[in-house]
N, C-alpha and C positions, 0 to 999 in steps of 0.2 A: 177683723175686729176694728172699730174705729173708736175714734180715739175717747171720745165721751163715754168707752165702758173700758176703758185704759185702768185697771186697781192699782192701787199702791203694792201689793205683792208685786205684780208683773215690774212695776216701777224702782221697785226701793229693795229688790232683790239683792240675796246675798252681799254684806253690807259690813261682814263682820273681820275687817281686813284695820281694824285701829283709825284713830283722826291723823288725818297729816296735819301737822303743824300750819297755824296761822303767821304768817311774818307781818300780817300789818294788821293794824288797828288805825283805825277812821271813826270817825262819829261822821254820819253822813246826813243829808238834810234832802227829804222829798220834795220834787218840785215836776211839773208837769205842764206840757202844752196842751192846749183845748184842742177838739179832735179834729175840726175843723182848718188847723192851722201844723198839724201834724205831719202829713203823708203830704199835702198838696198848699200851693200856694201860688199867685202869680209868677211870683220871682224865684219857685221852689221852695226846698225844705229850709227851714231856717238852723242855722249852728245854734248849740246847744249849749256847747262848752267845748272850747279850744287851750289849748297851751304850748307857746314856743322857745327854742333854747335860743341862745344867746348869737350862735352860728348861722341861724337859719332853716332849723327843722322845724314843721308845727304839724300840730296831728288837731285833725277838726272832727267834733263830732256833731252830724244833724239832728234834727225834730223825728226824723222818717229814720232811724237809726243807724243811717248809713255813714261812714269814715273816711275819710281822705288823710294823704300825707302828702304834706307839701315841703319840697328844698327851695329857698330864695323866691318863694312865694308863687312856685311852679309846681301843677298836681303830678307828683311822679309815681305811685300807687293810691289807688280806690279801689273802695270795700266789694266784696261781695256779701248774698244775704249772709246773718247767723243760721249754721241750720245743726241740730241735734237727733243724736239717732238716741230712744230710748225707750223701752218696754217694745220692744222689733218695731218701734216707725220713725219716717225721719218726720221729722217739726222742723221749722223754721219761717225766718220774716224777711222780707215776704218770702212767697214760695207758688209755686202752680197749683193749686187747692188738685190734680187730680194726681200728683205725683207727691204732694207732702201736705202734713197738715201742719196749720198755724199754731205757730206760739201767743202764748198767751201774756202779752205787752201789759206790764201793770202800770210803771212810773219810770220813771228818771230820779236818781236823787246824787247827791254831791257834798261834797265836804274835804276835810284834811287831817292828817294824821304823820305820825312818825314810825319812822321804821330802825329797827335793834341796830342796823349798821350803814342804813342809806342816807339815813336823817329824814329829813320833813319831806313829805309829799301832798299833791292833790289829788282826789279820785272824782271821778263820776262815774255812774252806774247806773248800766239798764236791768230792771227785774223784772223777768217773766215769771209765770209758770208753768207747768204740762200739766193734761190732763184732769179727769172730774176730782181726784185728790189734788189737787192742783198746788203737785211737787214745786218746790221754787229751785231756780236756777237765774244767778246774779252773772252782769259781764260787764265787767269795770275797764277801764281806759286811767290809768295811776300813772301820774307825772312827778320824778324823784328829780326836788331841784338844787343841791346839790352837785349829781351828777349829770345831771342833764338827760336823761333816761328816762322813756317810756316803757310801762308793762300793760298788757293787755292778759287780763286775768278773767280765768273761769271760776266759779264757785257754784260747788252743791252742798247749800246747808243740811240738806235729809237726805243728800246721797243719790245715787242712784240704778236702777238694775236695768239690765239687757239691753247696752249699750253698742255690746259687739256689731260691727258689721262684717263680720267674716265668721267661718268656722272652721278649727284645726281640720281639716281634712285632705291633706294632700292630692288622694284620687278623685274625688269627686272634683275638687276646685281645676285640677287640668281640664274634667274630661267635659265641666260646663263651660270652660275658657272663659271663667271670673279674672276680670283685673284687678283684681284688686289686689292681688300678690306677685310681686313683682321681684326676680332675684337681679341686684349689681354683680354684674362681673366686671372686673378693675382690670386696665392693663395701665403697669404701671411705667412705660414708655415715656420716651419725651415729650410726646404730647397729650400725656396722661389724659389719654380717653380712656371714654365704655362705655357700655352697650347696656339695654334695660331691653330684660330677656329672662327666658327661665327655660334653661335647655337641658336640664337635667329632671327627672322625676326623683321627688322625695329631695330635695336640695331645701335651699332655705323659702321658707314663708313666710318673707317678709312684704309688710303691710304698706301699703303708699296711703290710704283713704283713714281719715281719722271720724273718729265717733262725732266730735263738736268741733265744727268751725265757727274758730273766733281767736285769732283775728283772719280773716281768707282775702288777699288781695287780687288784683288782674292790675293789669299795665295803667297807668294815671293816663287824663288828656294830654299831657305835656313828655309822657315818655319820649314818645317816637322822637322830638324833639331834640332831647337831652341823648340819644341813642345811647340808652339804658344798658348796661351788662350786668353780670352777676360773675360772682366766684363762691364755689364753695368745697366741699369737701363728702366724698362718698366711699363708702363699704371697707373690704378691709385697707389697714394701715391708713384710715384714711387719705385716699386721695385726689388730690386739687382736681378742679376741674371749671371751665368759665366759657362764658355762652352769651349770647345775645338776648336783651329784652329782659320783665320781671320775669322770676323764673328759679331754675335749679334745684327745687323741693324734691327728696331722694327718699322720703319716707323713713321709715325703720333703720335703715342703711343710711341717712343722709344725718349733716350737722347744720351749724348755721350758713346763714346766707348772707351776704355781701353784696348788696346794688349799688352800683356807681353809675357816674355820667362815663361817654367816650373817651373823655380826656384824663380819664382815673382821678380826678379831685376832687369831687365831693362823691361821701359812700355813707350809705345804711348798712347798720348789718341789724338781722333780725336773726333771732335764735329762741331756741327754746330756755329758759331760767330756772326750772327745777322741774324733780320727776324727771330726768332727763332719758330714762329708761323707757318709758311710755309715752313722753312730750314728743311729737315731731315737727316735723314742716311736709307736711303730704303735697302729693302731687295729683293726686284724685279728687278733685274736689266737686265734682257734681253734685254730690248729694242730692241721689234720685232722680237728677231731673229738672231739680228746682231751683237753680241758681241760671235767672235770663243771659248774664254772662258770667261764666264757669271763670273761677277763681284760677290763679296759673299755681297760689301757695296757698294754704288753708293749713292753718295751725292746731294741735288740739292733740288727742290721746290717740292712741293708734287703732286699728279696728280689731283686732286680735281681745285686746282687755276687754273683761264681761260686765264688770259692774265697779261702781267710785263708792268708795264707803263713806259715811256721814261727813258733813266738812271738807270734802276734798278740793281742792284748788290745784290748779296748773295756769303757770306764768309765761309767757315769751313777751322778749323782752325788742324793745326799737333802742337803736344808739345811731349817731352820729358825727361825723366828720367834715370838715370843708381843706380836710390836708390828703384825701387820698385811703387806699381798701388796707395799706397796711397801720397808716393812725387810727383806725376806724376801728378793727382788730384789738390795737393794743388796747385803746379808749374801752371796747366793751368789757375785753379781759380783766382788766385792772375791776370792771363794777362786779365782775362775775366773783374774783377771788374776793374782793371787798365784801358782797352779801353772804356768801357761805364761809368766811372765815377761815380762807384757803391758808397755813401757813406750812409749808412741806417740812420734812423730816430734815435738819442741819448736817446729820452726819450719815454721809451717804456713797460709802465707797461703790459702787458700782458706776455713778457716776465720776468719781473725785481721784480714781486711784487707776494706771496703767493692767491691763487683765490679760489674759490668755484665752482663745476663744474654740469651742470643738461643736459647733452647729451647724446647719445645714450650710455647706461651701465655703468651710474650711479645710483641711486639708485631712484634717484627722478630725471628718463628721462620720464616728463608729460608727450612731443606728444606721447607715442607709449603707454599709459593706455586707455581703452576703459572710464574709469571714471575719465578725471580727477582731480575731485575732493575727489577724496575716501580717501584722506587722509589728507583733508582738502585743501583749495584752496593754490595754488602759492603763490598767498601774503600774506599768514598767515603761509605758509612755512617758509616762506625766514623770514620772521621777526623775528619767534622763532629757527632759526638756527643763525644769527644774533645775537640774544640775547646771546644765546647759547657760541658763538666763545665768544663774548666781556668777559663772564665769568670765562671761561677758560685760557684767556687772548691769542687767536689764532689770530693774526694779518692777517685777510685776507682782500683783500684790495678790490676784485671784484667779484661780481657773473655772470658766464656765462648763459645766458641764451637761449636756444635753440629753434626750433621747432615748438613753442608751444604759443609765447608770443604775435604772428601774427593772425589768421585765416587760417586755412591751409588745404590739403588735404590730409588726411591719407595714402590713395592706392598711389597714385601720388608722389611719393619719395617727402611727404612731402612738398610742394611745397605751394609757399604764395599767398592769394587771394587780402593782402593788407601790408601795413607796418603800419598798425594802431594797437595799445596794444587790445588784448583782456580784454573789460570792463568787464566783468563776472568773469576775473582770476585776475583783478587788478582796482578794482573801482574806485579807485583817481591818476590811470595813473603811468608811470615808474619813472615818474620824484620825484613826491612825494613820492612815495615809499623807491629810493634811498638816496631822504632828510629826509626820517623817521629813516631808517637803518644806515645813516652815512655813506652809502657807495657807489660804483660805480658799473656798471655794462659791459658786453660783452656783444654784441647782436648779434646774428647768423643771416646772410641772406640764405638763400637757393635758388632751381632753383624758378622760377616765374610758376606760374601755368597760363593755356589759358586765364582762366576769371580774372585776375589778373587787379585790379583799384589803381590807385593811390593816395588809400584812406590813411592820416596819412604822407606824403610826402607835399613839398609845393606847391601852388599854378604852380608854374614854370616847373611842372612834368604834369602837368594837360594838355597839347600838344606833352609828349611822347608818339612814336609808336611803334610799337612791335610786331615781327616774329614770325612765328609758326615754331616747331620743326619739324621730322618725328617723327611718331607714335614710342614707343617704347615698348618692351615687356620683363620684367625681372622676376629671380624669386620671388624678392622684393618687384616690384613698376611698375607698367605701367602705360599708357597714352599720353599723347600730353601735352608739353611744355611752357613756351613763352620764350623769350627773349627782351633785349633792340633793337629796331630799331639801325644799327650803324651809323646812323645820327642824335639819341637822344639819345647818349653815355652822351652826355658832361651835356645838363638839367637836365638827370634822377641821374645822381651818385652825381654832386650835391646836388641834393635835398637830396638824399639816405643820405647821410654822414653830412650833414646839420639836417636835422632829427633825426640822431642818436646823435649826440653829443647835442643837446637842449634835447633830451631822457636822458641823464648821462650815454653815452655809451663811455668808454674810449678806444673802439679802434671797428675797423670793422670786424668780422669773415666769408669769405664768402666758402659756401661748392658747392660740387657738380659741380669742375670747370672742371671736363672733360664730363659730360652732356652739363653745357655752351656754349662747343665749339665744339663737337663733332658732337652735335644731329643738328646743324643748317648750313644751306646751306652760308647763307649769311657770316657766321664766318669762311667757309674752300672754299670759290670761287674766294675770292678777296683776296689779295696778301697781304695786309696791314690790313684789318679790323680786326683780332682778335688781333693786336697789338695795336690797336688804342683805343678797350675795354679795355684791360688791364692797357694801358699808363693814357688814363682818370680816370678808378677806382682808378688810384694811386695818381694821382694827385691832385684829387678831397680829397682823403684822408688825405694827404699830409696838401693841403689847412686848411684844418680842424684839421689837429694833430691827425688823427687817425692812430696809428698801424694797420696795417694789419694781418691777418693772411689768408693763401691761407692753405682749406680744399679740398682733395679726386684733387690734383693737379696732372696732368702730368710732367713728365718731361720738355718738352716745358715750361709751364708754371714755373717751377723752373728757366729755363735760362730765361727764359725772368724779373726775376724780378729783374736783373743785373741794369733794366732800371730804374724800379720804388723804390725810396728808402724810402717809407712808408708802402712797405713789406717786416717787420721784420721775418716773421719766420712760418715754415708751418707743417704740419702733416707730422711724418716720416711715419707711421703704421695705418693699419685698427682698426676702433673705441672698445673700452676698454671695453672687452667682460670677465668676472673672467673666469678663471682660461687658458684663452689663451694666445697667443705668443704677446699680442702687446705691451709687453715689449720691444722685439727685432727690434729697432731702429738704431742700428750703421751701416750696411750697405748702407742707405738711408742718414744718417746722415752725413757720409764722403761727399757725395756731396750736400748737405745743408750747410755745413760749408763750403767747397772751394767756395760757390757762394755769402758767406758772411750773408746767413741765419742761425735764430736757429730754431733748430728741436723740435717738441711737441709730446709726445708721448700719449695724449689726456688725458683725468682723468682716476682717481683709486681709487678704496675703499681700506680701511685699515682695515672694523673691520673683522676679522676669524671668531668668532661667525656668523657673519652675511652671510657667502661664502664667503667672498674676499680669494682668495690662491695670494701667493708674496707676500705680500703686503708693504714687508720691499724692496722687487728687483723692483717693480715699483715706489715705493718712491723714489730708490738710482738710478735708471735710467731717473726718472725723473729728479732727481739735477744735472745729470753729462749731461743732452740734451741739458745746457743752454738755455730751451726755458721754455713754463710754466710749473709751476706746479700746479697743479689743482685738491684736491683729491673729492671725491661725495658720501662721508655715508649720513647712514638714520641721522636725529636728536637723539642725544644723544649715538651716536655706534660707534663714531668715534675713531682711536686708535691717542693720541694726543704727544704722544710720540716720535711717527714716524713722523709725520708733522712736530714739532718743528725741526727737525735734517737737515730740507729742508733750513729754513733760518733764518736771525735774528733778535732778539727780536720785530723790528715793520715790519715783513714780507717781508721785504728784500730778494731775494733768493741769495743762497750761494753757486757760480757756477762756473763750470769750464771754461776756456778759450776757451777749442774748446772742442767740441762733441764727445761720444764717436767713435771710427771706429773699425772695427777688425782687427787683428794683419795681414800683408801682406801672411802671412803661410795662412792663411784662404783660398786663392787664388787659391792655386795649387791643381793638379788635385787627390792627397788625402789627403784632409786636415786634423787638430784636429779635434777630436769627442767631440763636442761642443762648446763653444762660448767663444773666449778670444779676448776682447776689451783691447783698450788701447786708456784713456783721457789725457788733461795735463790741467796745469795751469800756465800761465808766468807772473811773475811780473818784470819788465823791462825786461832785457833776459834772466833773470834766468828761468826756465822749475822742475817744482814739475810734477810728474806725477800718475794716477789713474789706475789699473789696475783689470778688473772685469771679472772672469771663471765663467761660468754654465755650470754645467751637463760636466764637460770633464769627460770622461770614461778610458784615460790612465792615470797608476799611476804615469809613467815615462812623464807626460806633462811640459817642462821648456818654460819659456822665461826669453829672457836676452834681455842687454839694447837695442842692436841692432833695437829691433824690436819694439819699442816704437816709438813715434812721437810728437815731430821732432825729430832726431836721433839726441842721447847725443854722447859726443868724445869719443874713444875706452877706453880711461884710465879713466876715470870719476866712479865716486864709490858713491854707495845710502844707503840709507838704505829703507828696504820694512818690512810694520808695519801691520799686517792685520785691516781692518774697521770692527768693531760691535756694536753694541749697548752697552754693556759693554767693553768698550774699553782694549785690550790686554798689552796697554802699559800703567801703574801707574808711578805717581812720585816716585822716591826712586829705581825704578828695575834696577836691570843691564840691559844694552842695548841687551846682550844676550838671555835673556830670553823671550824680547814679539819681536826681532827684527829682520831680517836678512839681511847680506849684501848683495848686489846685484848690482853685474859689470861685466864687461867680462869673468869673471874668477871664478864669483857666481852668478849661474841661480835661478832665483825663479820659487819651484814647484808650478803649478796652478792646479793642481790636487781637483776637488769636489766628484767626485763620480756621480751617477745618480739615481732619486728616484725609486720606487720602481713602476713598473709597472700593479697593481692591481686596481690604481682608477686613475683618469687624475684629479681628485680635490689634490692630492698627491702635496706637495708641491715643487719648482723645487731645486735643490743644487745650490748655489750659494758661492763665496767667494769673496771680493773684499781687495783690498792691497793699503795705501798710500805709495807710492815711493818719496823720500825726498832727497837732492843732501847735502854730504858731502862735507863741506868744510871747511878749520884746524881742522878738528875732531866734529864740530860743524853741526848736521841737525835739521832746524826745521821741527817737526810733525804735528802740528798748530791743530784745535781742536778735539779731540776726540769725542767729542759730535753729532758732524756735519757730514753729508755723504760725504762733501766735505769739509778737514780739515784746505785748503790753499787755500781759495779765494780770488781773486781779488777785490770783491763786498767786503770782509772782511777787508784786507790789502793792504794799500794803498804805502807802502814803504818797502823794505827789504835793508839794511847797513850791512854791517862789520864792528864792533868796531879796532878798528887799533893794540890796545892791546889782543884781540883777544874775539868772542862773537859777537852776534847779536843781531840789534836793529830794531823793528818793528814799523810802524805806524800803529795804529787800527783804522778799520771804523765802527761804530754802529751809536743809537740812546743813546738821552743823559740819563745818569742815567744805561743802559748797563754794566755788570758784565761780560768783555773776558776772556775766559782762553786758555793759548796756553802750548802746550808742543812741550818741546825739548830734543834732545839727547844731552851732551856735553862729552867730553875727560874723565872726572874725576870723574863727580856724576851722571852720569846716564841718568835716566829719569831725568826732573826738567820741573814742572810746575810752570806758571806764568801769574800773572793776570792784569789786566788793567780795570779803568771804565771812559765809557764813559763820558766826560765834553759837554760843552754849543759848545763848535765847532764842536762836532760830531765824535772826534778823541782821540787817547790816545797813549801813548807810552806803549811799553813792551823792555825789554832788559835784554839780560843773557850777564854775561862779564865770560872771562876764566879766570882772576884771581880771582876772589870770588866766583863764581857761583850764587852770587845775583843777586835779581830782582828787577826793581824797576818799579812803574805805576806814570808816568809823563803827566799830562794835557799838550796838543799841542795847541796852540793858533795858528789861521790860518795865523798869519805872521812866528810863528817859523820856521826857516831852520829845515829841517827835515834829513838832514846828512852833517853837518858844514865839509869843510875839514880838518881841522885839526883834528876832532876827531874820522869822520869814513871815512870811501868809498862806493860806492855800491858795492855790492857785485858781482854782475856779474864783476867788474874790478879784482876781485880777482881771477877767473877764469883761467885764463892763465898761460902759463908756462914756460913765460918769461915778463921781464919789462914792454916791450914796445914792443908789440904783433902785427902783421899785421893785417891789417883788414882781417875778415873774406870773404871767396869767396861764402860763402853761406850758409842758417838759420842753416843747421844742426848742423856747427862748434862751436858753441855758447856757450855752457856745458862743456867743457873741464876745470876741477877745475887745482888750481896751486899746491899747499900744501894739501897733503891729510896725515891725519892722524888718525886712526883707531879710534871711540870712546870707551869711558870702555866696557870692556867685551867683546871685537871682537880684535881677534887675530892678529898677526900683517904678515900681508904676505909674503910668501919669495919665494913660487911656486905656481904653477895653481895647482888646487887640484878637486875633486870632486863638483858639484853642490850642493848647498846649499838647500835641502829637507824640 
């Protein structure tokens, strides 16, 4: 058929899928170049309309429609053609007249508008149409200047039909060896590779080639140049991954993308900005044939989706940095939660509170025992562990419960036959159980298996319907599926989350969510439907006060839970197997955290005797992941030592602000030999920060403050105290001897060493450091005891005494014995104590004329820093009076009064690194 007898049926097919919502409004003005002056010109095409931030990114658009992006006035991605697949042909500009046919170029037109939560923007837009109905289809280039943020947007005002470029068909598409579907396998190793393969039949079909390319880039003139990298994130639990040149588009399975220069300082990230479920970053970009050079990323809908109903628009978004892949990260993050009005659930014990864990590779993970009863039933576990904690006095506040609590299928990736308690492993049900224990519980859902009843749900589930998957075949688990019908999204998660919380389940864990959406036609055909699953399980949760947790997630599935704010916090890492990597959380974690989740690094045993290896580095990466922590010994082998250091007295966890990430050096293309993270903690804007090496193999390994986050001022001065269980720093020491400075001009060496290569149970070297911000000679260290010494969850106020010394407010439970240490100018170490009162708070304060201490009960009307007697202390920060406002978060650390404390020398040149 060619394209002049192209109808609108064949076009505007199936259509009836509702408008997606419009976010901007523009009044735009048509404006056009003579044709002659279009496509060709002496000096080439002429720009059209440009716009650049303030950093140094500008995105240029020509006469001839073609894009560039430029950093520092350097081309580091150009466009390739638009091309659209619609009513089965591809269109596009230009294109090989024998391999695609031409879109139909109407104008250019431009103007400005404002957006619900960006503010003011500018747009230009090119409008074509297809075919002899000559469908319109808009593609705009929108500059939001506020944030500094480019979108590149598609729109179809009248829709559009038979978009697809693929068909559900698993045997045919092998047996033609179409690429266009492509499965990730993830090894989630240290050097988190993998491999783009499909070595299973009936596995997942997932898409790399999208229906419309726009935006589609290939490497700028200036790449090779700037020797271009990329990082980004693939398949399940999303994980990192980073490569050379533009690049890294992962299709279906991928998230955004991060291009930096070599030297990791200045970075783009480009990502999809709604529709997240069908927006990708494809790696197919041929389109037929007709791209002279073939795009490395092409943006757009996935090829799996059959038709855009009336209105439909999809966004990917350009941001920018000139501080490196991890400012670049938070920078988009922050626009991402800003446009969709991300604000998470406040009270959210799965994150907040000490748990008990029984999942895969814990000690007591029942479904995968061929008996499991052998070591007596579940409920008679759980009660004498229960027992057990109350004894010990272990504040744990929930038990997870897995796999197992349902009816299920073993072969079948575990999968549920009902949501009804297994009577044989719990005779008097979940509910009484909990009210015997005095405690709560987490309840895992997993995939739904065929024969799946709606036994143990309400009456109002009892007219849900439900899909079949494709067959699947892994080396784990095979079988055939179900899913929710997604026109009994809204009844059945109801019920689901209804059920759970009348069970004593204080939040929802759902796993298996890239099976969910992979393995099913109906979740990758329709434009909206697997958004519409996710929107209602969250809402549905929501309603109920269930936290969330999103297990074995895609990327996709991370950006999308921008939408639902009763998904607090998901899996960075493959399930908690002794003596492997799934420690190694922080590359997953920098973007869990920009998207406003905390990262779980699943449970962990602690007893050695028992095989746990780490078990003190899984404990301390659990505290510093802000998400749970959850440890899974036998009864009576637990090491309780390590536990307590997680949180306080009534299980409180004791965490850091944001997650850990790897240090930016991590990036380039030879990095450290081994693993150097850096966490923080801010109490108003002041920034304490965490510092954690494993296994570096150079003895000569520094970092300085540079390369912390969020970036301290260049003159700002700390002190770095190493974290152990026997704490380095005693009251009474000189600050020299457990202490070192650490500034511009004093690098801290992260130097571990690597273990011994003879057995892989060998335990890994680890060393972690509190980083503590001087100011008038004054650093608080805060508890030695804790893996995280300066918490939030802990300390609810930090002041400046005016006479100089600092004043703290403490958070515990009442009756609570704090102790915090500090450095000060004169005496040293100085420890100081505090107990908790009936308000839940307490004072601590060291003053620099006496170096006393005193413990003041805080009654919750007390002014907590009167002014006449202190300030806060970030006001002291500066280094002048009356300071301009800051232009941006990094500025914020810059101390005013630095004065060395006892036993650190006083500066007079830059000298050697501090070893």
């Amino acid at each position: 058929m060619a394209p002049a007898l192209i109808t609108a049926v064949a076009l505007v097919a199936g259509l009836a899928h509702g408008i997606w919502r419009e976010r901007d409004q523009a009044t735009l003005r048509v404006f056009s170049y003579p044709a002659s002056t279009s496509n060709a010109s002496p000096s080439g095409p002429s720009p059209v309309w440009s716009r650049n931030t303030t950093d140094g990114l500008k995105v240029i658009l020509y006469s001839d429609r073609s894009y560039k992006v430029l950093v520092a006035g350097s081309s580091w991605m150009e466009s390739s053609p638009i091309a659209l697949h619609g009513g089965g042909f591809w269109f596009c500009d230009p294109c090989i007249a024998s391999k695609g046919h031409a879109l139909d170029f109407i104008t250019f037109a431009s103007g400005s508008g404002n957006h619900f939560t960006l503010g003011p923007f500018d747009q230009v837009q090119m409008q074509y149409t297809i075919g002899t109905t000559k469908i319109p289809v808009h593609f705009s280039i929108i500059y939001y200047k506020e944030t500094e943020t480019f979108m590149f947007q598609q729109r179809f005002p009248s829709g559009l039909g038979q978009v697809n470029t693929s068909h559900w068909d698993p045997a045919s598409t092998l047996k033609t060896g179409n690429n266009n579907h492509k499965a990730f396998i993830v090894a989630t190793g240290p050097k988190d590779k993998f491999e783009v393969n499909w070595p299973h039949v009936g596995q997942f079909l997932s898409s790399g080639e999208v229906s419309v390319h726009f935006p589609s880039f290939r490497d700028g003139k200036d790449a090779q140049n700037y020797m271009l990298r990329h990082l980004t994130w693939v398949g399940r639990f999303a994980v990192s991954r980073s490569g050379d040149g533009v690049g890294g588009a992962a299709g279906q399975e991928g998230g955004p993308i991060v291009i930096y220069d070599g030297n990791a300082e200045n970075a783009l990230v480009l990502s999809p900005f709604d529709n997240f479920k069908s927006n990708i970053l494809g790696y197919d970009c041929e389109a037929g044939g007709s791209v002279e050079n073939k795009a490395k990323i092409c943006a757009g809908t996935h090829g799996h989706v059959v038709s855009f109903p009336p209105g439909y628009s999809t966004t990917t978004s350009l941001s920018f940095s000139k501080h490196g892949p991890t400012d670049a990260v938070y920078k988009w993050g922050k626009v991402m939660q800003m446009a969709h009005g991300t604000k998470k659930m406040q009270k959210d014990p799965i994150s907040s509170k000490l748990s008990y864990w029984t999942d895969n590779g814990a000690f007591y993970s029942w479904y995968k025992w061929e008996d499991i009863m052998k070591m007596g039933s579940p409920n008679e576990v759980l009660i004498k562990l229960s027992s057990e904690f109350a004894e010990k006095e272990i504040p744990v506040h929930y038990y997870q419960l897995d796999a197992y609590w349902f009816d299920y299928e073993r072969e079948n990736a575990n999968c549920k036959l009902n949501l009804q308690e297994q009577s044989k492993l719990f005779p008097d049900g979940l509910k009484a159980l909990a009210q015997e224990m005095k405690t709560n519980f987490l309840f895992y859902d997993g995939p739904t298996c065929a024969e799946f009843k709606p036994i143990g749900l309400a009456k109002t589930a009892e007219s849900v319907e439900f899909i079949m998957s494709n067959p699947y075949n892994l080396s784990w688990a095979n079988g055939q599926l179900a899913s929710v019908h997604p026109k009994s999204v809204e009844p059945y998660f109801n019920a689901v989350m209804e059920s759970f919380k009348e069970k004593g389940s204080i939040g929802y864990e759902v796993d298996f969510m890239d099976f969910n959406f992979l393995l099913f036609r109906e979740y990758n055909t329709n434009v909206r439907s697997a958004h519409s699953y996710l929107k209602t399980m969250g809402d549905a949760a929501e309603k109920h006060g269930l936290p969330v947790q999103y297990c074995m997630p895609l990327p996709s599935d991370l950006l999308e839970s921008v939408n639902h704010n009763a998904v607090t916090n998901a899996r960075a890492t493959n399930d908690y197997q002794v003596g492997k990597d799934n420690w190694r959380i922080a590359p997953t974690a920098l973007l869990h955290s920009a998207l406003g989740l905390r990262s779980s690094k699943d449970n962990f045993q602690t007893c050695v005797s028992n095989g746990a290896v780490n078990p003190e580095l899984n404990a301390l990466v659990a505290a510093i992941s802000t998400g749970p922590v959850g440890f899974s010994d036998e009864l009576g082998k637990a090491d309780y030592d390590i536990i307590k250091r997680t949180c306080s007295k009534d299980g409180t966890l004791l965490r850091t602000s944001r997650a850990p990430h790897p240090i930016d050096k991590s990036y380039v293309a030879n990095p450290p030999k081994g693993d150097i993270w850096t966490s923080s903690t801010t109490i108003g804007n002041y920034t304490w920060y965490h510092v954690l090496a494993v296994e570096t193999s150079n003895e000569s390994e520094y970092i300085k403050p540079a390369q912390v986050y969020p970036k301290p001022s260049s003159t700002a001065v700390f002190i770095a105290w190493e974290l152990k269980e026997d704490s380095t720093c005693k009251p009474g020491m000189e600050a020299a001897k457990c202490a070192k400075e650490f500034s511009a001009i004093k690098t801290l060496n992260v130097y571990t060493g690597v273990r011994g290569k003879d057995s892989t149970n060998n335990p890994l070297k680890f060393k972690a450091w509190g980083v503590s911000p001087v100011v008038n000679g004054f650093a608080l260290l805060g508890e030695s005891s804790k893996f995280v010494p300066v918490s939030p969850d802990r300390i609810a106020n930090v002041a400046h005494v005016s006479e100089g010394g600092v004043n703290l407010i403490v958070k515990g439970s009442q009756g609570e014995v704090v102790e915090m240490l500090f450095i000060t100018p004169k005496a040293g170490v100085v420890a100081s104590k505090c107990t908790v009162d009936a308000s839940l708070k307490c004072n601590i304060q060291v003053t620099a004329a006496t170096i006393a201490t005193t413990a003041v009960p805080v009654s919750p009307s007390t002014n907590l820093a009167p002014p006449s007697a202190t300030r806060v202390l970030t006001k002291d920060l500066r280094t002048s009076a009356k300071p301009a406002p800051p232009s941006r978060a990094t500025d914020l650390d810059a101390p005013a009064t630095l004065t060395a404390p006892s036993g650190f020398a006083a500066r007079v040149a830059p000298g050697p690194p501090v070893v």
